[in-house]
C-alpha positions in Angstrom: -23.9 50.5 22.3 -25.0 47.4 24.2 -26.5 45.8 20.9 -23.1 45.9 19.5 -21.6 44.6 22.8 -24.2 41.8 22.9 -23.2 40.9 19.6 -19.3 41.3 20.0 -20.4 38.9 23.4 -22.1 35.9 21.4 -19.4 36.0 18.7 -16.8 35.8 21.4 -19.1 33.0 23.2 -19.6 31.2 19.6 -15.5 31.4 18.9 -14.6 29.6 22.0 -16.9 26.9 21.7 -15.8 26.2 18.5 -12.4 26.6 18.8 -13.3 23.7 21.9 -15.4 21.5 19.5 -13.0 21.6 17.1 -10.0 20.4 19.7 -12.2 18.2 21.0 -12.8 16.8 17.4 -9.2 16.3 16.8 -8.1 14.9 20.2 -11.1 12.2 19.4 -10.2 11.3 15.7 -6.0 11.3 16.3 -6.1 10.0 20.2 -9.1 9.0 21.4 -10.4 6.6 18.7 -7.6 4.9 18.4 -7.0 4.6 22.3 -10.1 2.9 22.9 -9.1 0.2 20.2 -6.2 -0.3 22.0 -7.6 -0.4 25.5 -10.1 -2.6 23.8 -7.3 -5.4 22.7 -5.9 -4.7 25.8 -8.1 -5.9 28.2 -8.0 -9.4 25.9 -4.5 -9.8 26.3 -3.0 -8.2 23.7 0.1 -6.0 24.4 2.4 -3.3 22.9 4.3 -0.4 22.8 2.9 2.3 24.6 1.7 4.8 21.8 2.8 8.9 22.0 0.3 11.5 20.4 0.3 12.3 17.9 3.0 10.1 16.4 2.0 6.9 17.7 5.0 4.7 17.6 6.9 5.8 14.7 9.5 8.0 16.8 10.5 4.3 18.6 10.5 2.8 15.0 13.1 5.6 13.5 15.1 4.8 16.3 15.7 1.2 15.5 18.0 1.2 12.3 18.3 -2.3 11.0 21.8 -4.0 11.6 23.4 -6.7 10.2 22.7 -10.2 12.6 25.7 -11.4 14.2 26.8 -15.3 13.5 25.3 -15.8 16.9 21.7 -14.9 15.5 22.3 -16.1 12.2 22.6 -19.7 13.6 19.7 -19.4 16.0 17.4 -18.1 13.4 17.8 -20.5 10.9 14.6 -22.8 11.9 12.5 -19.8 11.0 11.2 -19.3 7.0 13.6 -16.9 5.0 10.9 -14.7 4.9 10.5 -14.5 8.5 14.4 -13.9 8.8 14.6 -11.5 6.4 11.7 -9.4 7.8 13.2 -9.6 11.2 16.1 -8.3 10.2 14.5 -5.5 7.7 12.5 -4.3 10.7 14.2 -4.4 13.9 10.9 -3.3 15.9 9.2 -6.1 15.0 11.8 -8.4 16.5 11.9 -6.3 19.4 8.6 -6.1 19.8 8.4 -9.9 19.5 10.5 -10.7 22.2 9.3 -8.3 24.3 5.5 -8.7 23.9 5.2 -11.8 22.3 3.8 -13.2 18.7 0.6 -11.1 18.5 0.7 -7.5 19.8 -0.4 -4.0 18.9 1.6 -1.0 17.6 0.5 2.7 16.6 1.6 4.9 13.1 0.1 8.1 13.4 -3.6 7.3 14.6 -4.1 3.9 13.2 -3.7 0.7 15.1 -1.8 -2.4 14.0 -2.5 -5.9 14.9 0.8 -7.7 14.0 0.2 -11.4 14.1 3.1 -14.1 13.6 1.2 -17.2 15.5 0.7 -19.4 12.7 -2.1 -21.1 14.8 -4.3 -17.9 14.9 -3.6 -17.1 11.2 -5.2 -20.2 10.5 -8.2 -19.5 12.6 -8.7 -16.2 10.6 -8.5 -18.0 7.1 -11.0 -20.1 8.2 -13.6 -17.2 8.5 -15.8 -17.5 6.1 -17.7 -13.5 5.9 -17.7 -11.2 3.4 -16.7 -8.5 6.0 -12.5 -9.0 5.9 -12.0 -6.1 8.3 -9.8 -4.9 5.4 -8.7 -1.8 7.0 -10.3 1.9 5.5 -7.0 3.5 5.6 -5.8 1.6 2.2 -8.7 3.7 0.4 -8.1 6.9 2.0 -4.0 7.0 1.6 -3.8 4.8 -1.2 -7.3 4.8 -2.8 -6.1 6.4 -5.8 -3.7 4.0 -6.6 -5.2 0.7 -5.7 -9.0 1.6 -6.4 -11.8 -0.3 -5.0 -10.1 -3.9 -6.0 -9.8 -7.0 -4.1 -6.8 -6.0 -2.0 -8.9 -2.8 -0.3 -12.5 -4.0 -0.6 -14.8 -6.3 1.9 -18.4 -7.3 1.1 -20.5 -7.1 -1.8 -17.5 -5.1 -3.7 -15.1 -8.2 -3.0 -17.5 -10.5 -4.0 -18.3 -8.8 -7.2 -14.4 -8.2 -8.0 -13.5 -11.8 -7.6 -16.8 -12.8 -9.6 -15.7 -10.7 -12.5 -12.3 -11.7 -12.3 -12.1 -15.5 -11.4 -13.6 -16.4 -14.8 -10.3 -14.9 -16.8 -7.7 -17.1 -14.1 -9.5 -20.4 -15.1 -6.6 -23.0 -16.5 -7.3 -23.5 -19.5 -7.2 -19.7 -19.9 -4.0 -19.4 -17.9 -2.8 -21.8 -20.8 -3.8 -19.6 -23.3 -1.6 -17.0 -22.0 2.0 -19.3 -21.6 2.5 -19.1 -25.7 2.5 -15.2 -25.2 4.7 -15.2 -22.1 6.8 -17.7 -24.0 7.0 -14.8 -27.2 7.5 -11.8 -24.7 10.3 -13.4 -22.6 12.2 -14.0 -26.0 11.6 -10.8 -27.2 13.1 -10.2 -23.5 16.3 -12.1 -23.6 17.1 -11.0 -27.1 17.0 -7.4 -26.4 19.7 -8.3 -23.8 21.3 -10.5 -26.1 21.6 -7.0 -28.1 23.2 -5.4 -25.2 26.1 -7.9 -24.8 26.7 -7.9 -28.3 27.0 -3.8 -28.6 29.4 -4.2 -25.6 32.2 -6.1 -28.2 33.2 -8.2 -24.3 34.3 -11.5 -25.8 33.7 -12.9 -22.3 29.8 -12.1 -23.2 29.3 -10.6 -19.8 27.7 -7.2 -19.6 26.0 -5.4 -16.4 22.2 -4.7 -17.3 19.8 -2.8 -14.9 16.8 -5.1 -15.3 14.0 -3.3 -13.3 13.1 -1.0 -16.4 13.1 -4.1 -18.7 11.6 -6.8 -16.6 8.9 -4.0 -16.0 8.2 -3.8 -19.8 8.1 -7.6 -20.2 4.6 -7.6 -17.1 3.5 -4.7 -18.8 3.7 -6.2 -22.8 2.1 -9.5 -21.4 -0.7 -7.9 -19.3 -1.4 -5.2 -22.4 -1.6 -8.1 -24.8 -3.9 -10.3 -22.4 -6.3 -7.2 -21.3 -6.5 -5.0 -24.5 -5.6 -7.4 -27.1 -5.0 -6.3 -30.7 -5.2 -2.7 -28.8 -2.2 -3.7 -27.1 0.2 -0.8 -27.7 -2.6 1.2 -26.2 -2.8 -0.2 -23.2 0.8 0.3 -23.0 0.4 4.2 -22.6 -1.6 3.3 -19.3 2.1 2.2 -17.0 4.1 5.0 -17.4 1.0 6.5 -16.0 0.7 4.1 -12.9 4.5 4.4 -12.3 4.1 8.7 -12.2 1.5 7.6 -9.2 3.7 5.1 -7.8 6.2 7.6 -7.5 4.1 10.2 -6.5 2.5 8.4 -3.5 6.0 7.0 -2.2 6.5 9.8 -0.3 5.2 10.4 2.0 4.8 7.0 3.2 2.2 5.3 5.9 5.7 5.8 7.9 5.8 9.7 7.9 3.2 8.9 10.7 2.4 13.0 10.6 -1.7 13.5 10.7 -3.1 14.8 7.8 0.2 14.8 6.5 -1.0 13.6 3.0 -3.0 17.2 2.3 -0.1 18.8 2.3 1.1 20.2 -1.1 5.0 19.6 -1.4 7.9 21.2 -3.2 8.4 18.5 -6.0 4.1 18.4 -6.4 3.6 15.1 -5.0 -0.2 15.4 -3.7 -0.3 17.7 -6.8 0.2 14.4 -9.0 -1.8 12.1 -7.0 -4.9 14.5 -7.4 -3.9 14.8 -11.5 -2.6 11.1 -12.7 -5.6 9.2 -11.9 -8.0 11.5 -14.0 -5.4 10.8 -16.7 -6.1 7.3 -16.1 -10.0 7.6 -16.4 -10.1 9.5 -19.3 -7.7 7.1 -21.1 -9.9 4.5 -20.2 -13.2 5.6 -20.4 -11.9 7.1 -24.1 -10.9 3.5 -24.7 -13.7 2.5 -23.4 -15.8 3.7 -26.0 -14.0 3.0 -28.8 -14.6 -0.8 -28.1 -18.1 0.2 -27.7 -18.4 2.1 -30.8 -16.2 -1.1 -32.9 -19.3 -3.3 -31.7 
């Protein structure tokens, strides 16, 4: 009798402590990690938003809705870049946020930290740093690692390095210069396929209203299949109706959701279902063609 309540003790013991490491574990990887970053700009100067847990910032952000500027604003922004203006008016926090805490402060999605930097001065500074190590952030290749790889968008380093080696050599000029004959050829075989539209229309004011997005994607994706695959072109083809099912997998939910470990979860229309399935498709197709260039050799 008291072996088995010695034993019902420790198991009872061993449950709370790990019920405690494993609160403890999750108040350091969504809070605490990220607080100390923040503390850490802090103390130099850099303000923001005060963060809430878990969420971080994004219940302030779903609050702002973007509004159209009044005539008042229109004529005070219009020394800043369009792109400015139209981000400013696309995200209202960030405006907020700008007047309130200046050019260069911090905000929270979830538990990652955001630097947002609009002093062109310090921008400089940073694109005069000459290391390998970007500080490209690790988040890109955990959320989004399946759809933009290890490229030069997510990767610092060696990887970088090795990615811009391998693909510097095919954006030289004269090879750009190759490519304009084939642009030239694709953007006719563009225009005349919506010369086909107006005509099938019978408007004798040769007007017609044309979606472009699904066409104007075909035209990048017949010039990049031609320029990567080559004669194999209409095989390379089969690879962007691929990309666009992981596209639209992965667009919801967005960095935005803010929810922790909100990715893992399995969803009605199969979203993380997708994500996990699409980019096998995508290895096999390319390891299979792969080896058929291998094999013609």
């Amino acid at each position: 009798m008291d072996f088995c309540n010695n034993i019902a003790a420790i198991t009872a013991v061993f449950g709370v402590w790990s019920l405690l490491i494993m609160i403890y574990y999750l108040f350091h990887v969504l809070w605490l990690k990220g607080e100390r970053r923040r503390l850490f700009l802090q103390r130099q100067g850099i303000e923001g938003p005060l963060p809430c847990f878990p969420l971080g910032n994004v219940p302030q952000m779903k609050q702002m809705v973007p509004v159209a500027p009044s005539a008042d604003e229109n004529m005070k922004e219009t020394t800043l870049p369009n792109h400015h203006h139209s981000l400013m008016n696309l995200f209202p926090y960030f405006k907020q946020w700008t007047e309130q805490y200046g050019q260069t402060f911090l905000f929270a999605v979830g538990r990652s930290q955001f630097l947002y930097v609009a002093d062109n001065n310090l921008v400089k500074e940073v694109n005069r740093f000459t290391s390998l190590d970007m500080g490209k952030p690790d988040y890109l290749q955990k959320d989004r690692g399946a759809l933009l790889g290890k490229g030069l968008i997510t990767t610092n380093g060696s990887v970088w390095f090795h990615q811009r080696k391998t693909i510097a050599p095919h954006l030289f000029l004269d090879k750009v210069k190759d490519m304009l004959q084939l642009m030239v050829e694709c953007g006719g075989e563009l225009v005349k396929s919506w010369g086909t539209i107006i005509e099938a229309n019978n408007n004798s004011s040769g007007i017609a209203d044309i979606r472009v997005d699904d066409y104007v994607r075909s035209f990048t994706s017949s010039i990049i299949s031609h320029v990567v695959f080559g004669d194999e072109w209409h095989k390379g083809m089969e690879i962007f109706p691929k990309s666009l099912a992981l596209i639209n997998a992965m667009s919801s939910p967005t960095i935005l959701s803010g929810i922790p470990f909100y990715r893992y979860i399995l969803f009605k229309n199969g979203g993380s279902r997708s994500i996990a399935i699409v980019p096998s498709d995508l290895i096999c197709f390319k390891t299979g063609f792969a080896k058929c260039e291998a094999w013609s050799y």
